[in-house]
N, C-alpha and C positions, 0 to 999 in steps of 0.2 A: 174280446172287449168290443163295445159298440162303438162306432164311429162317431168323430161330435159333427152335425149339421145346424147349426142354430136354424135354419129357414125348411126344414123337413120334419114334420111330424113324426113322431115314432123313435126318432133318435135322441140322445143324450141333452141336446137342446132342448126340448118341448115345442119347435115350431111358433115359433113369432115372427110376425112380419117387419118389414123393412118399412121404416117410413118414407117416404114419396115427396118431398118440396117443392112444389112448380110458383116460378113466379112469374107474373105477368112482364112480355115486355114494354107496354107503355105504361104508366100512370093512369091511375082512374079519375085521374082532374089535371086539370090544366097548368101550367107555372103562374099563369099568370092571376088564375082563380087564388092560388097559394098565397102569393105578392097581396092580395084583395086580404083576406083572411087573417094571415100572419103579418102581423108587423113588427121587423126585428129593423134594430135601431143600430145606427152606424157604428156607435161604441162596440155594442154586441154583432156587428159583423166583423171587427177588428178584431175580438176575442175568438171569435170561430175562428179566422185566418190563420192566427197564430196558434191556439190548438190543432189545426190540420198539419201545420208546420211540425208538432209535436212536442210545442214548449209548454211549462207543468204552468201551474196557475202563480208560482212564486216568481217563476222568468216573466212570465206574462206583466205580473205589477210590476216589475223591474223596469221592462221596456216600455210601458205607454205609462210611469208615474202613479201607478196608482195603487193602494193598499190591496193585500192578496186577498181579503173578503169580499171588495170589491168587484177585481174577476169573480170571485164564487158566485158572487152574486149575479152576474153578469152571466154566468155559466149557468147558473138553475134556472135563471129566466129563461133561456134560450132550449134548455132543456123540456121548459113546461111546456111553450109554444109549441114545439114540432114533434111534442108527447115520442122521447126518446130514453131511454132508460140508463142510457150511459154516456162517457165523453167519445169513445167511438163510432157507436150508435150515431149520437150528435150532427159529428163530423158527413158520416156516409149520406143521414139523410138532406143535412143541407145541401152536398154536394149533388144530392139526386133532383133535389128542388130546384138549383139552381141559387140556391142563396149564395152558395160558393163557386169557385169556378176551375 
C-alpha cells in the first residue's frame, strides 16, 4: 500500500500545497489616520470594552441600562466602521487600532 503524503505528488494525497499567511508587522496607516476616519462614539467604546470583557449583548443592556437591541445596535454600528465580520473580529481589530486598550 502507498504511503499518504498530502504535500508530495505521486502519493495517496495528490500533492497540494500548504498555504503560507504572512502578516505585516506595522499597520499600513497610522492610529491616528484611523481616529481621523473612523469615528466611534463613547457609548459604542463602552460596548467594545465590555464585549472584550466577554459579556453577551443581554449583560451588556443590563449593566449600562439599556435595551439589548440597543447594544445590537451599537454592535453593528461598530462593526460596519472597522469592516469586521464578527464580535471577535470586532474586539482584535479595535484593540489593534488602538480604539481599545
Amino acid at each position: 500500500m502507498m504511503e499518504f503524503n498530502p504535500y508530495e505528488t505521486g502519493t495517496m494525497g495528490g500533492g497540494f500545497n500548504p498555504i503560507i499567511v504572512e502578516f505585516p508587522e506595522t499597520l499600513p496607516f497610522s492610529v491616528k489616520e484611523i481616529h481621523q476616519k473612523i469615528h466611534v462614539t463613547r457609548r459604542e467604546i463602552e460596548v467594545l470594552q465590555w464585549l472584550q470583557q466577554g459579556k453577551s449583548s443581554w449583560e451588556i443592556a443590563k449593566i449600562l441600562n439599556l435595551s439589548e437591541r440597543t447594544v445590537n445596535f451599537h454592535v453593528y454600528n461598530i462593526m460596519e466602521k472597522i469592516e469586521a465580520a464578527n464580535r471577535p473580529q470586532m474586539v482584535a481589530i479595535a484593540l489593534r487600532l488602538g480604539i481599545l486598550s
